[in-house]
N, CA, C and O atoms as a GROMACS GRO file, in nm:
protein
  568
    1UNK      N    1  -1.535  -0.802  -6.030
    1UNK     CA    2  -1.438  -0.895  -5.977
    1UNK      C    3  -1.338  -0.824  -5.887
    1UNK      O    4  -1.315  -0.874  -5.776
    2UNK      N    5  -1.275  -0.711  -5.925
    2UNK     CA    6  -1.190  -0.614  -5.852
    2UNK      C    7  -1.264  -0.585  -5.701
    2UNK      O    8  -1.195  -0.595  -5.599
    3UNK      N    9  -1.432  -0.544  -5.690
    3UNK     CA   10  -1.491  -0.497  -5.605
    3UNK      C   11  -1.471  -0.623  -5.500
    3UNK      O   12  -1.430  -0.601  -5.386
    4UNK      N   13  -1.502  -0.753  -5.545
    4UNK     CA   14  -1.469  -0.874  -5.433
    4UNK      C   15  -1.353  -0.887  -5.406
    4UNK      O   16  -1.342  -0.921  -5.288
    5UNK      N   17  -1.216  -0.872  -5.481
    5UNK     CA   18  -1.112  -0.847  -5.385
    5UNK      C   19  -1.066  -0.760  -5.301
    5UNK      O   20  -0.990  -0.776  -5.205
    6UNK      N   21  -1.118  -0.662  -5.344
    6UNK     CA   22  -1.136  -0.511  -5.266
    6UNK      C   23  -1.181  -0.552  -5.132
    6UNK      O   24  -1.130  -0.497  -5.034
    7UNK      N   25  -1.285  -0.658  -5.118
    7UNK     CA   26  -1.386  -0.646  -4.996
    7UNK      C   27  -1.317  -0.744  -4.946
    7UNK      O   28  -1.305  -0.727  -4.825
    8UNK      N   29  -1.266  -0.842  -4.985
    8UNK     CA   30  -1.215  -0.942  -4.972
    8UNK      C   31  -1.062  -0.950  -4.920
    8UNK      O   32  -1.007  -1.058  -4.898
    9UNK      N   33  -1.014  -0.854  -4.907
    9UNK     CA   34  -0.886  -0.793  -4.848
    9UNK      C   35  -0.912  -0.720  -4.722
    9UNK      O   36  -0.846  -0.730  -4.619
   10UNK      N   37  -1.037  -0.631  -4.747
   10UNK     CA   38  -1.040  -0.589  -4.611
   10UNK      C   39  -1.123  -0.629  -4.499
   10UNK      O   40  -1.105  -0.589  -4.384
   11UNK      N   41  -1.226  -0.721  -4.541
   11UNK     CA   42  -1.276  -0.860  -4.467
   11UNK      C   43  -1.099  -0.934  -4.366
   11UNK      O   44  -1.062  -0.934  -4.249
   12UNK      N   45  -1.049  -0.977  -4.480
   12UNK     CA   46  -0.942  -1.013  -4.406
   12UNK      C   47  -0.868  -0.917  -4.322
   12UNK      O   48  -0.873  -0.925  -4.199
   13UNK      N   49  -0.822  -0.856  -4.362
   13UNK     CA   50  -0.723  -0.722  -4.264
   13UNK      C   51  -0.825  -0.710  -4.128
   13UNK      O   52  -0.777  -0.731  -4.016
   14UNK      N   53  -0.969  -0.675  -4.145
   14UNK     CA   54  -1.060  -0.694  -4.030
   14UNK      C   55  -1.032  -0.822  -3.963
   14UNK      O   56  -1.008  -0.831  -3.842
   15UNK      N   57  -1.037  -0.925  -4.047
   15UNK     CA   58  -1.013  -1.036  -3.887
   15UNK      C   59  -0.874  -1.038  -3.820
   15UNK      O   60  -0.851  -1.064  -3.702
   16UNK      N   61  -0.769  -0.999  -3.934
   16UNK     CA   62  -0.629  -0.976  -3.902
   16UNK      C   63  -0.625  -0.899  -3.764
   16UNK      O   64  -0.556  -0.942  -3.672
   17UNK      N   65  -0.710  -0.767  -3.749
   17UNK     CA   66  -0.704  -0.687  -3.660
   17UNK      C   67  -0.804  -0.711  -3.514
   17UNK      O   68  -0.818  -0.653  -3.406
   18UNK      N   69  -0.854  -0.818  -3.574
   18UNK     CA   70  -0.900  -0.819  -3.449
   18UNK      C   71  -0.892  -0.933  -3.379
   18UNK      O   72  -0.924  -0.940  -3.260
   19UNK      N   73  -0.851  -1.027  -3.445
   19UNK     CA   74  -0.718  -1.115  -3.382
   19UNK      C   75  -0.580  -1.071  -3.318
   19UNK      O   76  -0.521  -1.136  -3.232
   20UNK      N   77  -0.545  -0.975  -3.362
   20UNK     CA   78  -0.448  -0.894  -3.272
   20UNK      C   79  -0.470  -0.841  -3.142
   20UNK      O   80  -0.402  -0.832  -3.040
   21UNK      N   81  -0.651  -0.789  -3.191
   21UNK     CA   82  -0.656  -0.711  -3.050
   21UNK      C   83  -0.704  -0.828  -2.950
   21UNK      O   84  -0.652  -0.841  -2.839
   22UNK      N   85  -0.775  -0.883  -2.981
   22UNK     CA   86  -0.792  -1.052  -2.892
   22UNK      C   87  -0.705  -1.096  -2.810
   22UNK      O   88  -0.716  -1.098  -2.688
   23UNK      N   89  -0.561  -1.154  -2.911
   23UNK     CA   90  -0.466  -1.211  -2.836
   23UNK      C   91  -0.323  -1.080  -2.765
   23UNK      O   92  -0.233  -1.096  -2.682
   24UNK      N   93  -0.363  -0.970  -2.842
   24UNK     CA   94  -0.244  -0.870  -2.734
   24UNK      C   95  -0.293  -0.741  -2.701
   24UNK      O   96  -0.242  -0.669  -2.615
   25UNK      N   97  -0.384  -0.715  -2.765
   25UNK     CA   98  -0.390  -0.589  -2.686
   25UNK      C   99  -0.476  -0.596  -2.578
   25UNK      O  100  -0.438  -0.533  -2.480
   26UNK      N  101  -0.597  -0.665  -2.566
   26UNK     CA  102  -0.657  -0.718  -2.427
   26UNK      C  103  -0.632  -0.737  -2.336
   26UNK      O  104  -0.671  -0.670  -2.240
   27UNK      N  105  -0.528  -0.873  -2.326
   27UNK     CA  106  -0.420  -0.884  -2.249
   27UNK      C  107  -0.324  -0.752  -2.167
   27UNK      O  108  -0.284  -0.739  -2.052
   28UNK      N  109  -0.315  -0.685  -2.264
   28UNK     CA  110  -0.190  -0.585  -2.238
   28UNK      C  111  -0.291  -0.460  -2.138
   28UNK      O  112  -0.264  -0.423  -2.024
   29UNK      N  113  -0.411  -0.414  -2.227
   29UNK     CA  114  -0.492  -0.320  -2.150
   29UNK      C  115  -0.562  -0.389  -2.002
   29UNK      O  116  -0.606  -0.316  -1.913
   30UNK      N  117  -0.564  -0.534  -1.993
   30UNK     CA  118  -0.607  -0.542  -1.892
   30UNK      C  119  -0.538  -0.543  -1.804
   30UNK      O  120  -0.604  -0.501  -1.708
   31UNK      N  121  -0.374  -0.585  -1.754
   31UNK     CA  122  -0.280  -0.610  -1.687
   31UNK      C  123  -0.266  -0.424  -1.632
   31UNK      O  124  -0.254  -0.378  -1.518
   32UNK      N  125  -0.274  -0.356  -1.766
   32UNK     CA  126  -0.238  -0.237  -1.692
   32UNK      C  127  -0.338  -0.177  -1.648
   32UNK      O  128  -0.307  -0.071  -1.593
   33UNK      N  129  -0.500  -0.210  -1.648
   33UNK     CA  130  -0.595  -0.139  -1.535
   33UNK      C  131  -0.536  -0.223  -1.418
   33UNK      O  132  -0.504  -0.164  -1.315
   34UNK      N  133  -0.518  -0.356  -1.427
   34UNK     CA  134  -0.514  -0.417  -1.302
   34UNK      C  135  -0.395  -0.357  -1.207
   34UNK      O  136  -0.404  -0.365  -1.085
   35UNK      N  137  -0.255  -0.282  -1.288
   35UNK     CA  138  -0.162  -0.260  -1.208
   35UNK      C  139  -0.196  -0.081  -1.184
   35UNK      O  140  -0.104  -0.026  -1.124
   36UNK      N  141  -0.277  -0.017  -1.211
   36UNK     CA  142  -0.327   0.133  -1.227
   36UNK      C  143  -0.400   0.116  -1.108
   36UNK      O  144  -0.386   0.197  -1.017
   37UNK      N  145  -0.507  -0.018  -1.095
   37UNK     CA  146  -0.594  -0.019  -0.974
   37UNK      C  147  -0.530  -0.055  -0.850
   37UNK      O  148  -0.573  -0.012  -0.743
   38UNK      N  149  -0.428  -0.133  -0.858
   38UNK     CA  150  -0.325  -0.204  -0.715
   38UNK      C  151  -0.288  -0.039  -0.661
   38UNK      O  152  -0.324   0.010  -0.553
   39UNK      N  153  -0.199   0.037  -0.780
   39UNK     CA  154  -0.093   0.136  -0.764
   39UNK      C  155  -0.242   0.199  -0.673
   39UNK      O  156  -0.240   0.187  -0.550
   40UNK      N  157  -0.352   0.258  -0.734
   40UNK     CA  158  -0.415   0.370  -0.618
   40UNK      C  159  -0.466   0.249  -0.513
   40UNK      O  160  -0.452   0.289  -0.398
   41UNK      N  161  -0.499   0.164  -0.517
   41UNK     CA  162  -0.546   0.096  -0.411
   41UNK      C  163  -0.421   0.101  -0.243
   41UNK      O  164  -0.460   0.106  -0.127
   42UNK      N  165  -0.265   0.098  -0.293
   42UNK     CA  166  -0.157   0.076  -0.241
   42UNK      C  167  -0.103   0.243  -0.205
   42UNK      O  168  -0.031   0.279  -0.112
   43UNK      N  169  -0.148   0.300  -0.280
   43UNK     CA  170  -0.173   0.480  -0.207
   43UNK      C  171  -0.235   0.495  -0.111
   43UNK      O  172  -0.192   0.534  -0.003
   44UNK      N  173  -0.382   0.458  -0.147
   44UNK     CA  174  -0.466   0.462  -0.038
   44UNK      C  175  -0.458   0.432   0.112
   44UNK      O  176  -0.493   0.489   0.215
   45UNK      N  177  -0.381   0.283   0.072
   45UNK     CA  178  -0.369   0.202   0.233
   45UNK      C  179  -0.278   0.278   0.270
   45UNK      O  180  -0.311   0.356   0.360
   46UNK      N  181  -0.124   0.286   0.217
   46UNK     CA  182  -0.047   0.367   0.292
   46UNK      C  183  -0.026   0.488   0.319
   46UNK      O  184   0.068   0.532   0.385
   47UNK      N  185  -0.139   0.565   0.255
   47UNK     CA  186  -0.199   0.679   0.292
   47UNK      C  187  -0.261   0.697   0.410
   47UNK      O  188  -0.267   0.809   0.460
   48UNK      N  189  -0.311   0.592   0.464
   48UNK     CA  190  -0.429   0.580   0.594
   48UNK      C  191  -0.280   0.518   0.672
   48UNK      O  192  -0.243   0.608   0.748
   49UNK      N  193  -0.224   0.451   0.676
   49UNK     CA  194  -0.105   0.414   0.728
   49UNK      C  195   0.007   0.494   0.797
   49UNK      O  196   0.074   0.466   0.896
   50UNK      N  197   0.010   0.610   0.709
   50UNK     CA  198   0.081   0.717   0.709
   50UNK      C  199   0.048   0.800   0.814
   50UNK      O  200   0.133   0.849   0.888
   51UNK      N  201  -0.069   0.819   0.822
   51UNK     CA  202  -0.133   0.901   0.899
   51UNK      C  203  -0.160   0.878   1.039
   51UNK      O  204  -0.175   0.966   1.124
   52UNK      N  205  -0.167   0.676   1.070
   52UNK     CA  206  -0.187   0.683   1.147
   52UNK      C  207  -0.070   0.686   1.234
   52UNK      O  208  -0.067   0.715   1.353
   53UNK      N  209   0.040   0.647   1.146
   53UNK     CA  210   0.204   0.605   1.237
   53UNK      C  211   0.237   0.782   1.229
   53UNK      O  212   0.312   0.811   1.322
   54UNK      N  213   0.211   0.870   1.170
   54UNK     CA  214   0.286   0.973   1.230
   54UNK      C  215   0.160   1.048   1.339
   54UNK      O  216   0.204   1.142   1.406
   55UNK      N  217   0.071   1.028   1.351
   55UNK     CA  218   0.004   1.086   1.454
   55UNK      C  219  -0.017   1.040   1.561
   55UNK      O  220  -0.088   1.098   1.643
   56UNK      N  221   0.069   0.865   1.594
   56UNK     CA  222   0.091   0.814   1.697
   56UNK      C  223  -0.079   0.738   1.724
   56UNK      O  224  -0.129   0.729   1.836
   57UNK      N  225  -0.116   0.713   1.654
   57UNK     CA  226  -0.280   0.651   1.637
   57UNK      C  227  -0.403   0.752   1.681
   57UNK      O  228  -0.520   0.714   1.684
   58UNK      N  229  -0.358   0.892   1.717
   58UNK     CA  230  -0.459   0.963   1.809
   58UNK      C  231  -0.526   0.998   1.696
   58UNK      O  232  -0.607   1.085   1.727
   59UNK      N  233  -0.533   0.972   1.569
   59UNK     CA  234  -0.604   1.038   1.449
   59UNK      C  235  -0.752   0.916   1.494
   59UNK      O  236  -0.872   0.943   1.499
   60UNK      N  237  -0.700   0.816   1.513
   60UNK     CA  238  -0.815   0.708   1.560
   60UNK      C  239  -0.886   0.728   1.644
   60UNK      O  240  -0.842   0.791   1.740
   61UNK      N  241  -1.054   0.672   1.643
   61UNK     CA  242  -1.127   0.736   1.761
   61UNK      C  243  -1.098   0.637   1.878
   61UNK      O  244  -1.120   0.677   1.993
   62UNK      N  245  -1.063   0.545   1.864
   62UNK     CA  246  -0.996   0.455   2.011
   62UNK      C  247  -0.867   0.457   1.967
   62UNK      O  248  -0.829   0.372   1.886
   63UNK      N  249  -0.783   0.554   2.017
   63UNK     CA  250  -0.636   0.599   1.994
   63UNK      C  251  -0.605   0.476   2.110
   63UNK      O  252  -0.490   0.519   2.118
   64UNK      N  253  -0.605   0.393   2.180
   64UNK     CA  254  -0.545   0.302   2.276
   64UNK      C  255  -0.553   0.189   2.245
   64UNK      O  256  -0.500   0.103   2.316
   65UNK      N  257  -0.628   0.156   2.120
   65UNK     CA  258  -0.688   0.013   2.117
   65UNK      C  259  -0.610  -0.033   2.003
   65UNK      O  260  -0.645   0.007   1.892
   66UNK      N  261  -0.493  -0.125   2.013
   66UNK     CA  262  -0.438  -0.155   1.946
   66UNK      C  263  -0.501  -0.238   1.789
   66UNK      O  264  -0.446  -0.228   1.680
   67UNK      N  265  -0.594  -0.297   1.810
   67UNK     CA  266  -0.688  -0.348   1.708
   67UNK      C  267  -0.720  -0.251   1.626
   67UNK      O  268  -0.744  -0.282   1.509
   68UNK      N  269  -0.725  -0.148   1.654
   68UNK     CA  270  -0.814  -0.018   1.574
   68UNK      C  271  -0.672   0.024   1.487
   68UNK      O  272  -0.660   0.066   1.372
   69UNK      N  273  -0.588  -0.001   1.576
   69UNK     CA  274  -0.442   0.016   1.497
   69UNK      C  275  -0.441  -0.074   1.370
   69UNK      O  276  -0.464  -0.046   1.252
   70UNK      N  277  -0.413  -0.177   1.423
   70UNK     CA  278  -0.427  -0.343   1.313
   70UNK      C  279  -0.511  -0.353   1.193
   70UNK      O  280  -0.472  -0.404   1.088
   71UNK      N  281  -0.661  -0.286   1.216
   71UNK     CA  282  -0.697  -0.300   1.167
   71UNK      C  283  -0.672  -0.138   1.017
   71UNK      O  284  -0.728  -0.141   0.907
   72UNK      N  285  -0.602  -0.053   1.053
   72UNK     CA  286  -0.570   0.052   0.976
   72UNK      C  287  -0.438   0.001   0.887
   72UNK      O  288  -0.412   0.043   0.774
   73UNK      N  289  -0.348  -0.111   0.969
   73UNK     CA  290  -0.238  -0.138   0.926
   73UNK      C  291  -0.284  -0.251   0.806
   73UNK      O  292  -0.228  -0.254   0.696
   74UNK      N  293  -0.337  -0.296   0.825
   74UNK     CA  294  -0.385  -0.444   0.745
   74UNK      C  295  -0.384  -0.461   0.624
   74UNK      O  296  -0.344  -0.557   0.558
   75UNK      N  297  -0.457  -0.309   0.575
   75UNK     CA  298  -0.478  -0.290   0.411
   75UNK      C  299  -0.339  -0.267   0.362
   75UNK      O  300  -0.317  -0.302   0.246
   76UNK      N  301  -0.246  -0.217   0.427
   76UNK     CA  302  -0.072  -0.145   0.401
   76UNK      C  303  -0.035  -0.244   0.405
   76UNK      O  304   0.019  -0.280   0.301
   77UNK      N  305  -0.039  -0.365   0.541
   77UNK     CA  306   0.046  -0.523   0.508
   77UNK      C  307  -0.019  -0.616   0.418
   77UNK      O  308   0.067  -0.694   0.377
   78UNK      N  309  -0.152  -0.648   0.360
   78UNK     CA  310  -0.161  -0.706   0.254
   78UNK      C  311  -0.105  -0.654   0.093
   78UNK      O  312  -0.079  -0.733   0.002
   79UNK      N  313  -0.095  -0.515   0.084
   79UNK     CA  314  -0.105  -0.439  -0.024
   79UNK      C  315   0.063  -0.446  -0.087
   79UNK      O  316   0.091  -0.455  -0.207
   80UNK      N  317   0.200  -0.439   0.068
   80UNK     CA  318   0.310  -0.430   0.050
   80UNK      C  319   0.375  -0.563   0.000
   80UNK      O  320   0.334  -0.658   0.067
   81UNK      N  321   0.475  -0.602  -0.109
   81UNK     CA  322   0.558  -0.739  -0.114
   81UNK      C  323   0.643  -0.732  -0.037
   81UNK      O  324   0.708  -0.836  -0.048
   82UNK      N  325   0.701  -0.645   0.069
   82UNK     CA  326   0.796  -0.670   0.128
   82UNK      C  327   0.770  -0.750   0.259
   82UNK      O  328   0.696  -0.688   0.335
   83UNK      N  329   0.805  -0.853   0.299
   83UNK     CA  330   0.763  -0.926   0.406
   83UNK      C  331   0.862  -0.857   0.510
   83UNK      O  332   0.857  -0.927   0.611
   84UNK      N  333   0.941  -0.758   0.527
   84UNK     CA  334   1.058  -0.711   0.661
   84UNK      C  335   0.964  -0.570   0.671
   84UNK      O  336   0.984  -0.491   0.763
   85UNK      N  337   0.865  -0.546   0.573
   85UNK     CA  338   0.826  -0.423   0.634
   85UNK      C  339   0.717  -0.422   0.666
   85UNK      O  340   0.672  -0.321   0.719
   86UNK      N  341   0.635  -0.539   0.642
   86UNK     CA  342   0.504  -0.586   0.718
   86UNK      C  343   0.522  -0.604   0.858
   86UNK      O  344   0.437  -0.575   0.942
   87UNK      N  345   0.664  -0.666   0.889
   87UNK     CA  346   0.685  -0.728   1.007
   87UNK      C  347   0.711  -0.551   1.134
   87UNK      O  348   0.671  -0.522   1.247
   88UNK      N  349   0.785  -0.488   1.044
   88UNK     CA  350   0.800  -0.346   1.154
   88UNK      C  351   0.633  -0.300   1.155
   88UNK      O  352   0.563  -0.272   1.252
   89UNK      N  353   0.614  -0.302   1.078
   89UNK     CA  354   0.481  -0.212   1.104
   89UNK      C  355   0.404  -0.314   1.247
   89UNK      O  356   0.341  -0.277   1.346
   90UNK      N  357   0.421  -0.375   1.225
   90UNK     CA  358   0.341  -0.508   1.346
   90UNK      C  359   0.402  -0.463   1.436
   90UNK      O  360   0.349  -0.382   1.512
   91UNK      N  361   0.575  -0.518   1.458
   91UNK     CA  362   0.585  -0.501   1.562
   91UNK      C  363   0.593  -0.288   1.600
   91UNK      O  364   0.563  -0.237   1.707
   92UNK      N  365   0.621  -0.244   1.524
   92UNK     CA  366   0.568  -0.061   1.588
   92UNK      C  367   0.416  -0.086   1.620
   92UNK      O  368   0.388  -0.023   1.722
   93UNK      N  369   0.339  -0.135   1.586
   93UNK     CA  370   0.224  -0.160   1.628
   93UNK      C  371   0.214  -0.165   1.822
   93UNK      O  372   0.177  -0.073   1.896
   94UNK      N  373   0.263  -0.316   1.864
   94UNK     CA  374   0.316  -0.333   1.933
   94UNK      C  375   0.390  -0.256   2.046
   94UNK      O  376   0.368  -0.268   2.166
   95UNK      N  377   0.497  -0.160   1.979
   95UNK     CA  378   0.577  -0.103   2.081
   95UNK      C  379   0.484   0.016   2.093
   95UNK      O  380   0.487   0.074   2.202
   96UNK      N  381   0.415   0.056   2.014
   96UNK     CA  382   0.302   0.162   2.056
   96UNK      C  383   0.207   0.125   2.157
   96UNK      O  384   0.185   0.208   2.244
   97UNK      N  385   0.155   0.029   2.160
   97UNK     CA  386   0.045  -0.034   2.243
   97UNK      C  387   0.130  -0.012   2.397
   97UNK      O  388   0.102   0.015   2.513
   98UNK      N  389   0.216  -0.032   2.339
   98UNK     CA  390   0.361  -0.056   2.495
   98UNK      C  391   0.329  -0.010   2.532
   98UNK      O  392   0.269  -0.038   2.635
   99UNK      N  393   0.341   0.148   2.467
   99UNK     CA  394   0.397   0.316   2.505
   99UNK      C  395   0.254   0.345   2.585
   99UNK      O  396   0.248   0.395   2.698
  100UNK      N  397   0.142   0.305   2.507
  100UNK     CA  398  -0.002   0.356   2.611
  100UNK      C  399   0.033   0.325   2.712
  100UNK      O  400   0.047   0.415   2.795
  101UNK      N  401   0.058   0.209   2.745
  101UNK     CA  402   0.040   0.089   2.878
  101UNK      C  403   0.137   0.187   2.992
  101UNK      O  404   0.085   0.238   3.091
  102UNK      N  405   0.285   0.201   2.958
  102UNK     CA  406   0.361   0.237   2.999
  102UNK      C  407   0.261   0.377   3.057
  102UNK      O  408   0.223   0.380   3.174
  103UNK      N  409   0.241   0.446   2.998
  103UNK     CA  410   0.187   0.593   2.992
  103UNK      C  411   0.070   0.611   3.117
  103UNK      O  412   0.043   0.714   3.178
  104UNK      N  413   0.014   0.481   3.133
  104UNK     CA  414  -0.088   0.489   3.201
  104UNK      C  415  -0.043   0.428   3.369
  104UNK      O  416  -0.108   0.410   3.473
  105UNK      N  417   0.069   0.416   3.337
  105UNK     CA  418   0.122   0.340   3.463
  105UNK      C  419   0.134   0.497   3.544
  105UNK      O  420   0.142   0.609   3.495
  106UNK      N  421   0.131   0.459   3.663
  106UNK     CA  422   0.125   0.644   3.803
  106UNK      C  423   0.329   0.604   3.810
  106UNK      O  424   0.403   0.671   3.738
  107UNK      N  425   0.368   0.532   3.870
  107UNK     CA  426   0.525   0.564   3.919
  107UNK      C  427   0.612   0.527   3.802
  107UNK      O  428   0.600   0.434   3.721
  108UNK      N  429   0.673   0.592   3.809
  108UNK     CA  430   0.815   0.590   3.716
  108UNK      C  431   0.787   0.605   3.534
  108UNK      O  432   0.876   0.577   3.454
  109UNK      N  433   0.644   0.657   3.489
  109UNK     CA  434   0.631   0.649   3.335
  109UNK      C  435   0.688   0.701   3.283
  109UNK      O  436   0.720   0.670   3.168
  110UNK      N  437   0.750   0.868   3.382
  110UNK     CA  438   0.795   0.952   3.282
  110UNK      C  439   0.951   0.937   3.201
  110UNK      O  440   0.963   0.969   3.082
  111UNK      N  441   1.041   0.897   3.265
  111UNK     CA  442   1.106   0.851   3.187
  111UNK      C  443   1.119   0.703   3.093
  111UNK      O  444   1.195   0.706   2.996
  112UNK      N  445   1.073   0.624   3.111
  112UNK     CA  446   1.043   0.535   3.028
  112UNK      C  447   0.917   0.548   2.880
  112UNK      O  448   0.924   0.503   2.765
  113UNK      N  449   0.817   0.624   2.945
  113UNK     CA  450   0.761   0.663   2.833
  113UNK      C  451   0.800   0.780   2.736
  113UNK      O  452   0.746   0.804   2.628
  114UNK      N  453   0.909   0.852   2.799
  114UNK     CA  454   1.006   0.946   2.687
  114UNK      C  455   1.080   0.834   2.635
  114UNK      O  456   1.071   0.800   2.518
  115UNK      N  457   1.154   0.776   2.720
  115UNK     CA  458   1.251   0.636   2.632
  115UNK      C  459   1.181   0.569   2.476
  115UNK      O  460   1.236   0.552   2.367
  116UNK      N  461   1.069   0.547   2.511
  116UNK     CA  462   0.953   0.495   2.420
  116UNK      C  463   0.910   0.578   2.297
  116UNK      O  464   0.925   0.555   2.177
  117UNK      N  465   0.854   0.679   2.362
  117UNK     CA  466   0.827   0.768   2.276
  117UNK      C  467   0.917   0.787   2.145
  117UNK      O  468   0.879   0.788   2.028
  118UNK      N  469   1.078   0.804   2.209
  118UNK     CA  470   1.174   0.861   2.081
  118UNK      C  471   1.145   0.750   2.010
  118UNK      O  472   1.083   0.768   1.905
  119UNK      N  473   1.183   0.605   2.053
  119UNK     CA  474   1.178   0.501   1.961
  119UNK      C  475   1.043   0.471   1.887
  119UNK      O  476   1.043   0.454   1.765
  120UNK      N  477   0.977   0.466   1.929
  120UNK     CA  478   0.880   0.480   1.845
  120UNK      C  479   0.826   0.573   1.719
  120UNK      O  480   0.775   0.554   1.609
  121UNK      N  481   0.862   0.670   1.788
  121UNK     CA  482   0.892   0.777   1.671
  121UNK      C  483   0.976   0.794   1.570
  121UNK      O  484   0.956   0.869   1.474
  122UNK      N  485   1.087   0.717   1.591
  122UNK     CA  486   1.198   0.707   1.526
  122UNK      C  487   1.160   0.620   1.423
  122UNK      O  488   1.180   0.665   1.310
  123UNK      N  489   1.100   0.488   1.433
  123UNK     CA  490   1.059   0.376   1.397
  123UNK      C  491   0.923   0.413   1.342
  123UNK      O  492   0.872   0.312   1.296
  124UNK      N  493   0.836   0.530   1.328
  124UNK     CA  494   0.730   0.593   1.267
  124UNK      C  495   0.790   0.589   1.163
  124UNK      O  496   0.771   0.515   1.067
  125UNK      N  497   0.876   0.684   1.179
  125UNK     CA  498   0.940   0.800   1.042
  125UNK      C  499   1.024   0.676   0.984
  125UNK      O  500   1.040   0.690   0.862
  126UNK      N  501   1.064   0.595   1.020
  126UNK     CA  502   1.171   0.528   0.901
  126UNK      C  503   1.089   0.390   0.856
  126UNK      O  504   1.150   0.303   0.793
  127UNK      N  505   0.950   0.374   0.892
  127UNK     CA  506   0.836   0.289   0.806
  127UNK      C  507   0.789   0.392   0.729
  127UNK      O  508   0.779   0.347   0.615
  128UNK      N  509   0.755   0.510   0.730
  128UNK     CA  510   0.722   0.608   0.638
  128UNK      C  511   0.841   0.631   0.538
  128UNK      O  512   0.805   0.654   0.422
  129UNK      N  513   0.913   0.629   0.551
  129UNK     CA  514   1.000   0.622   0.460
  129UNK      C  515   1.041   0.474   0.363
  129UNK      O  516   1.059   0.477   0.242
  130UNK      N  517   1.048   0.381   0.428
  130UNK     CA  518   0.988   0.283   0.390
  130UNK      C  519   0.909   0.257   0.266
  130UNK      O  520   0.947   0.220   0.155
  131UNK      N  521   0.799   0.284   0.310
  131UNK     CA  522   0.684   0.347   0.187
  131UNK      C  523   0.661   0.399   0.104
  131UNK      O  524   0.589   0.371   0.008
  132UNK      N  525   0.743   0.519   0.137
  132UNK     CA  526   0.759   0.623   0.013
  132UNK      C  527   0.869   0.523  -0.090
  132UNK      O  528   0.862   0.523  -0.213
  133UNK      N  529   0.947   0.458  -0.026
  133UNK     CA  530   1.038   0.427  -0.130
  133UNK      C  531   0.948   0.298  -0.189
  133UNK      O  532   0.984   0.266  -0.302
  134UNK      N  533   0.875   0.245  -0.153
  134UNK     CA  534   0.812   0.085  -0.236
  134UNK      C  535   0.723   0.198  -0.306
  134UNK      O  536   0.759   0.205  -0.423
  135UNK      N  537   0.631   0.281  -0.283
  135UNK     CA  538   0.571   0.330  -0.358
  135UNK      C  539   0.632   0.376  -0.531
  135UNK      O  540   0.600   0.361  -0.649
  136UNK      N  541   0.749   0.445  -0.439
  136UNK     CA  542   0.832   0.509  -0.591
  136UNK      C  543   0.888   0.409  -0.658
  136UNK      O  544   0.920   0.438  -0.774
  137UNK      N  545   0.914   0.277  -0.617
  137UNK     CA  546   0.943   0.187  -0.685
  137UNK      C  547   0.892   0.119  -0.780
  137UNK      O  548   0.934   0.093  -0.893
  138UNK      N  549   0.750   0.078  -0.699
  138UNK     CA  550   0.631   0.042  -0.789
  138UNK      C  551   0.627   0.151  -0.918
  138UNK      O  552   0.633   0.108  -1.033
  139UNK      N  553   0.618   0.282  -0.893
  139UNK     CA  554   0.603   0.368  -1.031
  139UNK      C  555   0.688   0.342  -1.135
  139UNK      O  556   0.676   0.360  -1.256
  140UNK      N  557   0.826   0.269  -1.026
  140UNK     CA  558   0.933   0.310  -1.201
  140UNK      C  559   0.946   0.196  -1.259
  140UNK      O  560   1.000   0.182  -1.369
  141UNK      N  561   0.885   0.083  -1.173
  141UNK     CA  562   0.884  -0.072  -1.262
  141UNK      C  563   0.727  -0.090  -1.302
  141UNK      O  564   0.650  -0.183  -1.276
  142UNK      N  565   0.709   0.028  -1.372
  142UNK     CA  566   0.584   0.004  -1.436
  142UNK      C  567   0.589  -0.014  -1.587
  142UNK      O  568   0.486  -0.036  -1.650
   0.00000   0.00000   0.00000
């Protein structure tokens, strides 16, 4: 009689436990692969992002073609919540495309495409920074 409550206790404690893990720990382990997979997925893009805004797109094999840009930026603007820093990266997109155009012009580029250049560069480095900070953010509201 002792042996069936014996079994009969831990029959129960078994469904006890795995009703727990059902309704919370599942839940809980899956939310955090899902936010483990965003976090490297959101490295990645702005890793390729990174690279391409500080090398001025020439890391790209059509360094002129603004699409080839867009399309490097894309994974970084779906990946980011900030909608003001989707919008710089577009428009630096943009003022880069300028800077070719400008560049390729014969009279008067050279100072306007230095004019360009700083800003753009300027506007590299402070979307990279940008980044670094949503990145480190994401880590500490984990």
């Amino acid at each position: 009689m002792e042996t069936i409550k014996l079994l009969a206790a831990f029959g129960l404690g078994a469904i006890i436990v795995k009703v727990i893990d059902v309704l919370w720990l599942q839940p809980f382990l899956a939310r955090r692969e899902m936010r483990a997979w965003i976090r490297d997925k959101r490295l990645e893009a702005y890793t390729n992002l990174t690279e391409n805004l500080l090398s001025l797109g020439l890391s790209e094999t059509d360094e002129t073609n603004p699409f080839a840009h867009y399309a490097v930026a894309a994974k970084a603007i779906l990946m980011t919540d900030d909608e003001s820093l989707s919008k710089r990266i577009d428009h630096y997109i943009a003022k880069r495309d300028q800077f070719y155009r400008v560049c390729d012009e014969k009279e008067d580029s050279d100072k306007k495409s230095g004019n360009l250049y700083e800003e753009i560069n300027k506007e590299a480095r402070g979307i990279v920074d940008e980044l670094k900070k949503h990145l480190r953010n994401q880590q500490l509201n984990k």
